[in-house]
NUTI-229515 format. One record per residue (C-alpha): residue in three letters; x, y, z. Coordinates in Angstrom, 2 decimals. Example, Ala and Ser with C-alpha at 12.3 -4.5 7.8 and 13.67 -1.06 7.14 Angstrom:
BEGIN
{residu: ALA&xx: 12.30&yy: -4.50&zz: 7.80} .
{residu: SER&xx: 13.67&yy: -1.06&zz: 7.14} .
END
This chain:
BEGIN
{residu: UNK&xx: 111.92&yy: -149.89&zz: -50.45} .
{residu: UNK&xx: 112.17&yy: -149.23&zz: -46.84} .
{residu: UNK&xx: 115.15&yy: -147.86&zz: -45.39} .
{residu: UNK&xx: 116.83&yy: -150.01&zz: -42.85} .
{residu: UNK&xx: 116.26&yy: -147.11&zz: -39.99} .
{residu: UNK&xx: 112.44&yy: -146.82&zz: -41.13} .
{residu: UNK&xx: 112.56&yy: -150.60&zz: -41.26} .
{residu: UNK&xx: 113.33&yy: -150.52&zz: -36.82} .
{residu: UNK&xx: 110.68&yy: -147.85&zz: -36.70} .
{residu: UNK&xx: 108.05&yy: -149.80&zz: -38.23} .
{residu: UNK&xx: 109.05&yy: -152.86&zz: -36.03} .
{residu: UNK&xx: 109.44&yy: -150.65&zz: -33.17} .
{residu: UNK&xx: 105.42&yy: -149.45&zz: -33.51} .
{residu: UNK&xx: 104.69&yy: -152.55&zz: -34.14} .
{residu: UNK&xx: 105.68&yy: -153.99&zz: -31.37} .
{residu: UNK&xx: 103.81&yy: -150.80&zz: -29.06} .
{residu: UNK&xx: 100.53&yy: -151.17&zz: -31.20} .
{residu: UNK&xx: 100.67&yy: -155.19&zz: -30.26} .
{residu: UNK&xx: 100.66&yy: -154.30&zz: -26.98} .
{residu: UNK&xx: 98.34&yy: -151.87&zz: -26.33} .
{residu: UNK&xx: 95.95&yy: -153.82&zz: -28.66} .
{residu: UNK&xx: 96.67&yy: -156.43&zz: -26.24} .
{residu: UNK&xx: 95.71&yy: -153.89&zz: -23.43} .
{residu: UNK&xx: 92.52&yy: -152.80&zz: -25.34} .
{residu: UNK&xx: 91.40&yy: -156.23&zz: -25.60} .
{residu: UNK&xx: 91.30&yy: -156.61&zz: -21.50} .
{residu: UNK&xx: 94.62&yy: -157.91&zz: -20.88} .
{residu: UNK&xx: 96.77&yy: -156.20&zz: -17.80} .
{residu: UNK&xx: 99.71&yy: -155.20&zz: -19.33} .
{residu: UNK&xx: 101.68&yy: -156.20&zz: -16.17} .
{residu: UNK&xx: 100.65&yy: -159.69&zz: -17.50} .
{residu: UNK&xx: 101.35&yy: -160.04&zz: -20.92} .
{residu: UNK&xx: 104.73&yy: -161.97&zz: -22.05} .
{residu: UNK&xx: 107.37&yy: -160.32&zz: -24.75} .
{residu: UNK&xx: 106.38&yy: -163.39&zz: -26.49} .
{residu: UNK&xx: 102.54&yy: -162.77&zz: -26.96} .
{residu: UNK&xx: 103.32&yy: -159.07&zz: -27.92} .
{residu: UNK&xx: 106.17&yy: -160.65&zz: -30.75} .
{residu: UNK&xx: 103.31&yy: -162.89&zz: -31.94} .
{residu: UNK&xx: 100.28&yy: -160.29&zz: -31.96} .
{residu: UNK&xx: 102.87&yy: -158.02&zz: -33.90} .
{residu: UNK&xx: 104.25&yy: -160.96&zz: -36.39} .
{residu: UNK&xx: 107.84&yy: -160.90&zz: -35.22} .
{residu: UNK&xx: 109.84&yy: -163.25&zz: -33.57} .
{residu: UNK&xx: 110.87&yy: -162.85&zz: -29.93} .
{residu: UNK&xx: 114.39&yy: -162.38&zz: -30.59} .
{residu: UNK&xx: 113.44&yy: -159.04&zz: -32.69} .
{residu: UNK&xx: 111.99&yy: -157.92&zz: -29.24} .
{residu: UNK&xx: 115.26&yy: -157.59&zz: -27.83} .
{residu: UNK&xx: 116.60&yy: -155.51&zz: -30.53} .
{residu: UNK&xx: 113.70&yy: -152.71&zz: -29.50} .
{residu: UNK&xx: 113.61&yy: -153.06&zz: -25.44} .
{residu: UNK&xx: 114.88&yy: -154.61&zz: -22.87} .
{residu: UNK&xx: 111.83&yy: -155.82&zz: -21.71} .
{residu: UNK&xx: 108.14&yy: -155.24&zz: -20.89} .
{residu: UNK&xx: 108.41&yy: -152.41&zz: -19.32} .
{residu: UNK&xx: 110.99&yy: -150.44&zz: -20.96} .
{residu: UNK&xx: 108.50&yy: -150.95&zz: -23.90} .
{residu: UNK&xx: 105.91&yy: -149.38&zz: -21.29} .
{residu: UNK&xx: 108.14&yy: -146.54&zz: -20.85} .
{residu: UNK&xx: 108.13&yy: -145.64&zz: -24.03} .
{residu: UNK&xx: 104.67&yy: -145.87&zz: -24.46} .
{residu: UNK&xx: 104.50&yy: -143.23&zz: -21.75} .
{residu: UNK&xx: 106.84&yy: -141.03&zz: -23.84} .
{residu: UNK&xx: 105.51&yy: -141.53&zz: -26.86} .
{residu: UNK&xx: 101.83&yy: -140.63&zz: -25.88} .
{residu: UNK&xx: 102.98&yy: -137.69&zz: -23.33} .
{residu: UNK&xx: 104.77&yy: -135.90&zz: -26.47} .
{residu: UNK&xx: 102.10&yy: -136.38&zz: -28.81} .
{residu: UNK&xx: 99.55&yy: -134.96&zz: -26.37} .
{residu: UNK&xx: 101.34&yy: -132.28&zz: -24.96} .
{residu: UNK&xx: 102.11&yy: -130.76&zz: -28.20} .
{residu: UNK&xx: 98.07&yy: -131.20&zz: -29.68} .
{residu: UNK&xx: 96.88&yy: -129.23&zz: -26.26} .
{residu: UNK&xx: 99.45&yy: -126.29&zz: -26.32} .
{residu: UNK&xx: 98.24&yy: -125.94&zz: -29.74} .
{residu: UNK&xx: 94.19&yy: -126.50&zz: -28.35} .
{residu: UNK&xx: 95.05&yy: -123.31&zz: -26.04} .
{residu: UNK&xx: 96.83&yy: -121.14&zz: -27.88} .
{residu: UNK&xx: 94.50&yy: -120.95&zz: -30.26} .
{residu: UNK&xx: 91.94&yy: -119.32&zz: -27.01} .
{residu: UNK&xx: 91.72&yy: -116.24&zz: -25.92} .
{residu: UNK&xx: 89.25&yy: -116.52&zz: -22.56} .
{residu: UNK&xx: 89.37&yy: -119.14&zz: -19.83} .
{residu: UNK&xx: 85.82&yy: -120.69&zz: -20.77} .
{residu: UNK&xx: 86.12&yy: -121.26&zz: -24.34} .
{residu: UNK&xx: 89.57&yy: -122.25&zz: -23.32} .
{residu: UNK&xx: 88.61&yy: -124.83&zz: -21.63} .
{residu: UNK&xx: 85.83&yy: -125.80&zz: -23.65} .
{residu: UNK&xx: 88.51&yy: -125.90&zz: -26.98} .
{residu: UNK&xx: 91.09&yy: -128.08&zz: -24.91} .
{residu: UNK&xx: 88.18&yy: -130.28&zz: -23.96} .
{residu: UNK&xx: 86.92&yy: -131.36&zz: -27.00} .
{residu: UNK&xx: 90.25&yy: -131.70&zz: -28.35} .
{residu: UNK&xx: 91.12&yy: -133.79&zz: -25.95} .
{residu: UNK&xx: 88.06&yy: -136.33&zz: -25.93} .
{residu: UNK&xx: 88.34&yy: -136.26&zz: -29.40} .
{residu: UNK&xx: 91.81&yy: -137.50&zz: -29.53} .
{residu: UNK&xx: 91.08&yy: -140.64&zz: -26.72} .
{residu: UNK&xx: 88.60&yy: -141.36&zz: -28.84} .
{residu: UNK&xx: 91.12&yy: -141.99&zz: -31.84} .
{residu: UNK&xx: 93.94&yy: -143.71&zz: -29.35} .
{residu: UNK&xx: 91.72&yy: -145.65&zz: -27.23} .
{residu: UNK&xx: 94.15&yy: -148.09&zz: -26.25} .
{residu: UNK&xx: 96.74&yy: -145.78&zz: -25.21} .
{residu: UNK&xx: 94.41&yy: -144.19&zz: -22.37} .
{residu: UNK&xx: 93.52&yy: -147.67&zz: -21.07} .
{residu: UNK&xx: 97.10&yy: -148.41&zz: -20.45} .
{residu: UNK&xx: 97.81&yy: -145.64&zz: -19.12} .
{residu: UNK&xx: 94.64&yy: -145.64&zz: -16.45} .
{residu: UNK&xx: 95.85&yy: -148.99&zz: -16.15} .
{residu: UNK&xx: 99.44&yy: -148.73&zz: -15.21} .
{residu: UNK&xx: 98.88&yy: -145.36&zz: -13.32} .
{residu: UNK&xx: 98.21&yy: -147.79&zz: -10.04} .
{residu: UNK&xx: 98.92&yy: -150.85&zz: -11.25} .
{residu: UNK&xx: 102.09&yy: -150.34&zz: -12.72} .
{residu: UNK&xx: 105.74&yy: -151.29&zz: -12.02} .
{residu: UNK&xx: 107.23&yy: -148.30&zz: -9.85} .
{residu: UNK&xx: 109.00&yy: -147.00&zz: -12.95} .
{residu: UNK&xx: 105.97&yy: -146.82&zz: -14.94} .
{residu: UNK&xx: 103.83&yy: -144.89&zz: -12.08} .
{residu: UNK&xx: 106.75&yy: -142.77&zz: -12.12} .
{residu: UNK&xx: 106.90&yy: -142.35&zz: -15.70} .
{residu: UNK&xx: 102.83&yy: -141.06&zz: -16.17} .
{residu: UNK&xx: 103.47&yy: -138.85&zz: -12.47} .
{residu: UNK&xx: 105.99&yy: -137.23&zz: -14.43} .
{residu: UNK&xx: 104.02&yy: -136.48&zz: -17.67} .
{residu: UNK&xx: 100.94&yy: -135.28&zz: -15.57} .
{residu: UNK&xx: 103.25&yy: -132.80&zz: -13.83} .
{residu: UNK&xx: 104.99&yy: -131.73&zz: -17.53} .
{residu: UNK&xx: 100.76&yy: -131.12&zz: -18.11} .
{residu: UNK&xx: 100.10&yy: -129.17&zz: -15.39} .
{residu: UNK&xx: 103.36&yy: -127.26&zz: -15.86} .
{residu: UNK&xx: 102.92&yy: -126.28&zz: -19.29} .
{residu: UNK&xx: 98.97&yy: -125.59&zz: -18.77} .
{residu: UNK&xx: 100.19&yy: -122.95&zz: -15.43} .
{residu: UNK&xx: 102.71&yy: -121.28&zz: -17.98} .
{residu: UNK&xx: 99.74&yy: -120.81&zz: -20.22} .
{residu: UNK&xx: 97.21&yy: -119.53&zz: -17.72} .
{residu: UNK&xx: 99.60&yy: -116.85&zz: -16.65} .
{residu: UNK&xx: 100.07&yy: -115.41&zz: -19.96} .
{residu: UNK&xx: 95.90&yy: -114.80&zz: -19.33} .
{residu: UNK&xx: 95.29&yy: -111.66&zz: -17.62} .
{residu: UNK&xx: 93.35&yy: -113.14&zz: -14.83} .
{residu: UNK&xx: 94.49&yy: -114.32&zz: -11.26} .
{residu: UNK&xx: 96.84&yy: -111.64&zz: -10.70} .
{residu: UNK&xx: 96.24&yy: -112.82&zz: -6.91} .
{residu: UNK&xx: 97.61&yy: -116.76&zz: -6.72} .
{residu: UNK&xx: 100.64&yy: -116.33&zz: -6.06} .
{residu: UNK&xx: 102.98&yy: -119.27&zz: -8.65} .
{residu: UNK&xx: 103.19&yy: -122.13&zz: -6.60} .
{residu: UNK&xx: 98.89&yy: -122.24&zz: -6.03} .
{residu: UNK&xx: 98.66&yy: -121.63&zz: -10.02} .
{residu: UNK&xx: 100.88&yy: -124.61&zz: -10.29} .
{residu: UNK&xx: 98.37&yy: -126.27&zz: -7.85} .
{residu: UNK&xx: 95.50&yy: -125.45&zz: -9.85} .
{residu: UNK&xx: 96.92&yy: -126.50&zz: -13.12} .
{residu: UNK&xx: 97.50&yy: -129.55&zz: -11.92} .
{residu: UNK&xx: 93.98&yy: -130.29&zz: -10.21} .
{residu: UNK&xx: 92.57&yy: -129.43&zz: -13.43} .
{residu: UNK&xx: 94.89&yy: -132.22&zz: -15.45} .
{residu: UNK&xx: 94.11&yy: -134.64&zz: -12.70} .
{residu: UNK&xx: 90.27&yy: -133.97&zz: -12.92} .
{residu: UNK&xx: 90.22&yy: -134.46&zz: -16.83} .
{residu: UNK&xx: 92.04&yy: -137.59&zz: -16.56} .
{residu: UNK&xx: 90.00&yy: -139.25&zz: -14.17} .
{residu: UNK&xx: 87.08&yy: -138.80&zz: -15.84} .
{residu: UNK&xx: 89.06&yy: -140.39&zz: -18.98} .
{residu: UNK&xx: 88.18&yy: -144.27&zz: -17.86} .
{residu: UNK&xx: 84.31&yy: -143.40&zz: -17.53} .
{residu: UNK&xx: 84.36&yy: -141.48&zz: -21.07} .
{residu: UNK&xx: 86.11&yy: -144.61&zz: -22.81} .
{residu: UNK&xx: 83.56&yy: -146.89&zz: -21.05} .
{residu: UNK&xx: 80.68&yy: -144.86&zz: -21.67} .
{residu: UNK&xx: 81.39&yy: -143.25&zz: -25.00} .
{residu: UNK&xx: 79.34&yy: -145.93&zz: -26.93} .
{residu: UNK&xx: 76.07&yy: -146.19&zz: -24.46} .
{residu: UNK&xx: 74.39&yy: -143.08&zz: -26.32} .
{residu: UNK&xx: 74.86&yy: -140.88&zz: -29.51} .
{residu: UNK&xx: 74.67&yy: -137.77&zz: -27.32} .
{residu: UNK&xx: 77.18&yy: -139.20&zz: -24.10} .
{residu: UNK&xx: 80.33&yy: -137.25&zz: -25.88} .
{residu: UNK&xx: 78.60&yy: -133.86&zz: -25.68} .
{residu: UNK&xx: 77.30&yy: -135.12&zz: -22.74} .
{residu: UNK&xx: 80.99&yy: -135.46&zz: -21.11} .
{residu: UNK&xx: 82.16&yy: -132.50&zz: -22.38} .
{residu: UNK&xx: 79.83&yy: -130.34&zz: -21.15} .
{residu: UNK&xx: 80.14&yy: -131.87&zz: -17.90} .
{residu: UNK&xx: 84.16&yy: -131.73&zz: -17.76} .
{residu: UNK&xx: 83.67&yy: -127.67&zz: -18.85} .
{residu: UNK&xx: 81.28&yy: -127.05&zz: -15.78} .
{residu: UNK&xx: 84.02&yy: -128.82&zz: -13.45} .
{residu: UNK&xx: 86.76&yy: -126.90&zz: -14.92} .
{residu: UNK&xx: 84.59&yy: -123.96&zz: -14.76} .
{residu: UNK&xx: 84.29&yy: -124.32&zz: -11.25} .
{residu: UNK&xx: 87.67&yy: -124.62&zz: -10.49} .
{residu: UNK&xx: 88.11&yy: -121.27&zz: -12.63} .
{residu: UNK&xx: 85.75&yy: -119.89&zz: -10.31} .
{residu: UNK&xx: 87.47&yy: -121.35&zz: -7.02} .
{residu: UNK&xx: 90.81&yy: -119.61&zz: -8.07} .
{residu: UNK&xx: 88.43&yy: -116.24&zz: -9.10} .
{residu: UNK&xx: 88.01&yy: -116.06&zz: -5.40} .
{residu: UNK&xx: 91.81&yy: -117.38&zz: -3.85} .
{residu: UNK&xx: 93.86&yy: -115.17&zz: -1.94} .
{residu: UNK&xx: 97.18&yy: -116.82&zz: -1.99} .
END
């Protein structure tokens, strides 16, 4: 028997999963009514209410949700590396590995990134900067780049989120078009972090 608290969890996740299934399917989130979300997640509309406010406080925490669970699986992805190319090679495949698993999450969130309420845009500018933060904190434990200076390190952290993510859409478009297209992408994403690596190699801040 389910507890009454893991009883509003389930609900809760069902209500998110509906949602993003509904986002996965084509649908622009900005679009889709409480309503279809109750239905896709066999609830009535009324339960809605007891979970969020509306749409896009169920958006928000979406945003949350996915920014936690990521954050935490690529501190782990780097921690476990002890040079900046395997590194980045590590993070990478741990990373296309888990879009691959939470498909629908990514298209929201390339979704909503520009065509988002204000508060949602918001929401994922935030994460990328808790990404890029928590990536700069790790590169500086490295002993390389004793000469950037910490505000270009935070600048370089965060062009290196920023080009992984926006080569996110084209990986969960592509990803089924060949058996060899995820190797394919990674190898790709470690040459452009590789470059910026070698950009920084050469900075005078």
């Amino acid at each position: 028997m389910l507890t009454r608290e893991e009883k509003k969890r389930q609900t809760r996740k069902s209500l998110m999963d509906a949602a993003l299934g509904l986002v996965g399917g084509g649908e622009n989130f900005s679009s889709i009514s409480l309503r279809e979300v109750a239905k896709n997640a066999g609830v009535v509309p009324t339960s809605f209410y007891r979970h969020f406010t509306d749409m896009e406080e169920l958006g928000l925490n979406v945003v949350d949700d996915l920014g936690l669970l990521l954050r935490k699986l690529m501190r782990n992805s780097r921690q476990s590396g002890a040079y900046a190319e395997a590194l980045n090679r590590s993070s990478i495949e741990v990373y296309t590995d888990f879009v691959s698993e939470h498909k629908n999450y990514f298209y929201f969130m390339c979704q909503c990134r520009t065509g988002g309420t204000l508060a949602l845009r918001s929401a994922i500018r935030n994460e990328f900067k808790y990404f890029a933060s928590e990536l700069a904190t790790d590169i500086r434990a490295l002993p390389l780049l004793n000469q950037v200076n910490s505000l270009d390190l935070d600048m370089m952290a965060q062009l290196m989120v920023e080009t992984v993510f926006e080569s996110t859409i084209d990986f969960l478009d592509q990803a089924d078009t060949s058996p060899n297209f995820r190797q394919e992408f990674i190898n790709l994403m470690v040459k452009k972090l590789r470059l910026i690596w070698l950009g920084a190699g050469e900075w005078r801040s």
